[in-house]
C-alpha positions in Angstrom: -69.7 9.8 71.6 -66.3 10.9 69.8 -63.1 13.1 71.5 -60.8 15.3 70.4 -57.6 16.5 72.2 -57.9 19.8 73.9 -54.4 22.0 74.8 -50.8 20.9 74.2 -49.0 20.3 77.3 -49.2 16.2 78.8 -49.6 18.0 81.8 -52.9 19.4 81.4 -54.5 18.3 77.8 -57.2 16.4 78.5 -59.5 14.4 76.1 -63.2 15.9 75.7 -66.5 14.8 73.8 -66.8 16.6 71.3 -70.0 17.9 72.0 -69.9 20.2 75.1 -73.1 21.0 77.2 -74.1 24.2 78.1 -74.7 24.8 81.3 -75.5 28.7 81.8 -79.4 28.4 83.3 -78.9 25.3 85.3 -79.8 26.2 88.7 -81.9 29.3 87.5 -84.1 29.3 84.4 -83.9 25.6 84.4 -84.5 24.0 87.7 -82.6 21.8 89.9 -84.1 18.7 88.7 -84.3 19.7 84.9 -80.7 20.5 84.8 -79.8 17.0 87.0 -81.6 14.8 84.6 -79.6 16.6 81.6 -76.6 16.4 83.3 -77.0 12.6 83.6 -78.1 11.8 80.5 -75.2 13.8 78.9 -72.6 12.0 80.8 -74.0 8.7 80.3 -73.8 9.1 76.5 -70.4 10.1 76.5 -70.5 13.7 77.6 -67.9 15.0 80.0 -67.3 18.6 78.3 -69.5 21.1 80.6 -68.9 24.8 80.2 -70.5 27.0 83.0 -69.3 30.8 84.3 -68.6 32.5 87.6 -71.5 35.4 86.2 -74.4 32.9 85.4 -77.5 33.9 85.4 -76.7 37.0 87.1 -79.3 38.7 84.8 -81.8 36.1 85.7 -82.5 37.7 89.5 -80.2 40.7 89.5 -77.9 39.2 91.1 -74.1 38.4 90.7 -74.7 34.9 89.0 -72.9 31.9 90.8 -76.3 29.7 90.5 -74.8 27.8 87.4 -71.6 26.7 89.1 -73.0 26.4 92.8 -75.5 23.5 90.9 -73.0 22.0 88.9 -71.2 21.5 92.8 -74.2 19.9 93.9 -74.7 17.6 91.0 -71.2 16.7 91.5 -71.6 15.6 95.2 -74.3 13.8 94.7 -73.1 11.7 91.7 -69.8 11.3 93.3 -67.7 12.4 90.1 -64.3 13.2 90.1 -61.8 14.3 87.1 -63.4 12.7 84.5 -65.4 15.4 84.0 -63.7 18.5 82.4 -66.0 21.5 83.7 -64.6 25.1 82.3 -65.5 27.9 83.8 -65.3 31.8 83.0 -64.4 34.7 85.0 -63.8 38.6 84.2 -67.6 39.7 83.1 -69.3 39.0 87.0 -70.7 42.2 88.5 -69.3 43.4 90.9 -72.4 44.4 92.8 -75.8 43.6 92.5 -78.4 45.6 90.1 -75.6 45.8 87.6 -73.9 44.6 85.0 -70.4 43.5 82.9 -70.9 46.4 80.9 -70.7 49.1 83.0 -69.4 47.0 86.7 -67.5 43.8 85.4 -65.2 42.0 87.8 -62.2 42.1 85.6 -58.8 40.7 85.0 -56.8 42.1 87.2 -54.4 39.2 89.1 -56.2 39.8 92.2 -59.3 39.7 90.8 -58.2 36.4 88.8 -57.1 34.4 91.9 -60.1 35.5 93.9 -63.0 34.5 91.3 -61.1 31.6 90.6 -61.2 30.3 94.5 -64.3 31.3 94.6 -65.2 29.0 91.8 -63.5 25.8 92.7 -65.5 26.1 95.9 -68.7 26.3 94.2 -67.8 23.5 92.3 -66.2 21.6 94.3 -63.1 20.9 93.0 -59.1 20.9 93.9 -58.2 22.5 90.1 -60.5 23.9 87.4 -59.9 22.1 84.6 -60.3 25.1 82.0 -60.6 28.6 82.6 -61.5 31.2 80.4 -60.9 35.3 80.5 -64.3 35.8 79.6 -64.4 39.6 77.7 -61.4 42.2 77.6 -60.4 44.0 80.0 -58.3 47.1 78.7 -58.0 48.9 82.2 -55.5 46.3 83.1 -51.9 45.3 81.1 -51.8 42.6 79.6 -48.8 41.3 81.3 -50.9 41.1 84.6 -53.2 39.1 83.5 -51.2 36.7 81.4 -48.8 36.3 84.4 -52.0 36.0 87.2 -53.0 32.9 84.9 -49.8 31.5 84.8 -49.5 31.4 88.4 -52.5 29.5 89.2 -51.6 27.0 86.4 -48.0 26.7 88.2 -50.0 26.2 91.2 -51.7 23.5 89.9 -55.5 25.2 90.6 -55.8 25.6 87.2 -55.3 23.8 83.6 -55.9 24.5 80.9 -56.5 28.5 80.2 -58.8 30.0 77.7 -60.2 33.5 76.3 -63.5 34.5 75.2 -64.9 37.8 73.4 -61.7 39.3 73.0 -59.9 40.8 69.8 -57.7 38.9 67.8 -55.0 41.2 68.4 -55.3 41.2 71.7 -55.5 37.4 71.5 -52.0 37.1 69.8 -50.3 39.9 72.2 -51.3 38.0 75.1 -50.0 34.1 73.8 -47.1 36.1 72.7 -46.4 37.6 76.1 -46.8 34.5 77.7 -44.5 32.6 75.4 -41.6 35.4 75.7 -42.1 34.9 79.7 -42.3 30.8 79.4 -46.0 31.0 80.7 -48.8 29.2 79.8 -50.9 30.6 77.5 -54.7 31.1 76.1 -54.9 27.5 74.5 -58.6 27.1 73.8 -60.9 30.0 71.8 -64.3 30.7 72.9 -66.4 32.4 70.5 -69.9 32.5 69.0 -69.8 30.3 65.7 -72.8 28.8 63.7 -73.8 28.2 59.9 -75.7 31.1 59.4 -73.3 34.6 59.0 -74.0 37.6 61.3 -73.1 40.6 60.6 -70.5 41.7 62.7 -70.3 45.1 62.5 -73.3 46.4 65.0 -72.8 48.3 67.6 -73.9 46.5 70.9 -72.9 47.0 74.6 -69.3 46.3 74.8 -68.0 47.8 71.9 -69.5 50.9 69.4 -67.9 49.3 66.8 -69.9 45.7 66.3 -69.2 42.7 68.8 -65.8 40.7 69.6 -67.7 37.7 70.5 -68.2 36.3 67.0 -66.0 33.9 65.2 -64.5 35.8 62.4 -62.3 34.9 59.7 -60.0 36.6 61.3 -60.1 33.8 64.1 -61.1 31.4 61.8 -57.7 32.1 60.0 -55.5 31.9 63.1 -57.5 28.9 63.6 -55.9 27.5 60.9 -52.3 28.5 61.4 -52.0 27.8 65.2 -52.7 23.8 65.3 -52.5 23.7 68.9 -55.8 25.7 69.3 -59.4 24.7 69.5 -62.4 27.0 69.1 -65.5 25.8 71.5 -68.5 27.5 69.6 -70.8 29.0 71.5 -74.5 29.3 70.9 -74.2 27.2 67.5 -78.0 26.4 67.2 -78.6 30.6 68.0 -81.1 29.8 70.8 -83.8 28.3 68.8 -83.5 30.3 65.6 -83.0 27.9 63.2 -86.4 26.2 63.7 -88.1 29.9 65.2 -86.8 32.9 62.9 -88.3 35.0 64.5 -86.4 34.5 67.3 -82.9 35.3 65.1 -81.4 38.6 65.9 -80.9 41.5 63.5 -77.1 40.9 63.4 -78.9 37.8 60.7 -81.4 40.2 58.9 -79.2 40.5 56.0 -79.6 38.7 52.2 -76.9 35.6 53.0 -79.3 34.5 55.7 -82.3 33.1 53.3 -79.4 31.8 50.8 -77.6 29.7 53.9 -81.4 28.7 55.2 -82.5 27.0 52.2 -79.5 24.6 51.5 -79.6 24.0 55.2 -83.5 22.9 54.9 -82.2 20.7 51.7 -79.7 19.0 53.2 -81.5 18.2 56.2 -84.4 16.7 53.9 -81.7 14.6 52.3 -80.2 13.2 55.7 -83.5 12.9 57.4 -82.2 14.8 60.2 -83.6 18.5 61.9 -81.6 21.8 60.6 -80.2 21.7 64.1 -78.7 18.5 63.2 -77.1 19.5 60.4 -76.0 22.4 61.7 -74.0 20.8 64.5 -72.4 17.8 62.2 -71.6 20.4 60.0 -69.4 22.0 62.5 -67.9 18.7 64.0 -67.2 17.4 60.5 -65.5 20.1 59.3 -61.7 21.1 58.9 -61.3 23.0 61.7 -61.0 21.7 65.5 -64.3 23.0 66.6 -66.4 21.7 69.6 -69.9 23.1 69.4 -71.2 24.1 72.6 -74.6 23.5 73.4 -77.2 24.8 76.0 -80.7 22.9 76.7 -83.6 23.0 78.8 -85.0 19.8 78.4 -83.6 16.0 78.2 -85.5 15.5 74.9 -83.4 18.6 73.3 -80.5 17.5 74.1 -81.1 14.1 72.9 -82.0 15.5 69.2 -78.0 17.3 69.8 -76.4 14.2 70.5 -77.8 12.4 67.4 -75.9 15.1 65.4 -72.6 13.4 66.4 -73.0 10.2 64.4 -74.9 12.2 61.6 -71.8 12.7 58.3 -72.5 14.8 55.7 -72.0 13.8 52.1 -68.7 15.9 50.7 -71.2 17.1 47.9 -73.6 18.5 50.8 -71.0 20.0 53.0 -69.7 21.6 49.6 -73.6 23.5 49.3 -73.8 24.5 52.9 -70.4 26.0 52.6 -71.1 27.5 49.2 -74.4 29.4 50.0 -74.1 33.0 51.1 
């Protein structure tokens, strides 16, 4: 396994794998003993990255969600593992009631809302301080200010770490870092957003917002990226749930003419290397410029073994230079 350095501050960077595991359908989709025997395999080669929410699998069972961090708690227990796992966890987008949803009942950011879901998920996890926590989609209802300065607090506190943002606006991104910088807060330090080789369009509508999604790594973010050093961007769904080696399972965000372009150099390459497309997609990420940590969900032991081979697998300059080339 390699590391890299997530956050600034001695205080509360800590060092992570540089693969993260997903673990959004443990204790739901993907039973108790499944998601165990990932969870042990991960950490014993290497892994101690583990990104879970307060709202998963809420869609599962119609529920509120909690089943993802109420295993990860168990698994702790019974492993007996303390601090040297970094767990981050999410909260904002849990419904408020059952039957509904973060689109039209989301818990949001408000600072009581922020220091009740976070209590609520260092009890289900078990744990004194969560390591990283993420404001997990906007939430315009509330000012800024609040928000920023309800994270703060729990990091003064010393519940919380590290603090992150997810789905959000890049503008709203910068306002809220600059807020907290003017007030000598801690601010959003990590960047959760959906990032993989293939391009989608990001322009259509979907739930959240009429004008195409916030969740996607732009370049827009992938231009902040760049300028702020101190930030990292933990891509989510990099392998886009199977769709690399199912197509039909890719949604129409990828039906566009970059898509076949991207997928045949990606085939190439992984003929060169010897490795699967999903291989290539993930060294291509880790091996790149930019501090990204590709985050991962699986279902099986055997699919995350075929991830973790991606870590050691480097990419020719001369092959990274194709992939990036296609469109």
């Amino acid at each position: 396994m390699k590391y890299r350095t997530i956050g600034s501050d001695p205080k509360t960077r800590r060092e992570v794998s540089v693969l993260s595991l997903g673990a959004m359908l443990f204790g739901s989709r993907t039973d108790e003993k499944t998601s165990f025997a990932v969870l042990d395999r991960y950490v014993e080669a290497g892994g101690n990255f583990i990104d879970t929410s307060d709202n998963y699998a809420f869609w599962i069972d119609g529920g509120q969600g909690g089943q993802s961090e109420e295993l990860l708690g168990r698994w702790r227990r019974s492993r007996g593992t303390g601090t040297e796992i970094v767990i981050a966890t999410k909260l904002g987008a849990r419904p408020l009631a059952p039957g509904t949803s973060y689109v039209d009942n989301a818990e949001g950011l408000s600072a009581k809302v922020i220091r009740e879901s976070a209590e609520r998920s260092r009890e289900r996890l078990g744990v004194e301080r969560l390591d990283l926590l993420y404001a997990h989609i906007e939430d315009r209802t509330v000012p800024p200010a609040e928000t920023v300065e309800a994270f703060g607090e729990l990091v003064a506190e010393g519940t919380v770490g590290l603090l992150g943002v997810s789905n959000h606006a890049m503008w709203r991104v910068e306002r809220a870092r600059a807020l907290a910088a003017a007030a000598g807060l801690p601010g959003y330090e990590v960047l959760q957003y959906h990032h993989s080789y293939l391009r989608p369009r990001t322009d259509v509508p979907n739930a959240l917002w009429a004008h195409g999604t916030l969740g996607a790594a732009t370049a827009e973010l992938l231009s902040y990226l760049e300028a702020e050093p101190d930030l990292t961007l933990v891509a989510y769904s990099p392998l886009l749930t199977g769709g690399y080696v199912r197509p039909e399972r890719l949604q129409r965000e990828y039906d566009h003419p970059g898509t076949p372009a991207r997928m045949k150099v990606l085939r190439e390459v992984a003929r060169e290397t010897g490795a699967t497309v999903n291989q290539v997609v993930l060294a291509w990420q880790l091996g790149g410029p930019l501090p990204i940590v590709p985050l991962a969900g699986v279902s099986s032991v055997a699919q995350l073994e075929e991830n973790l081979a991606a870590v050691d697998l480097e990419l020719t300059a001369d092959q990274r230079h194709r992939l990036d080339a296609a469109h």
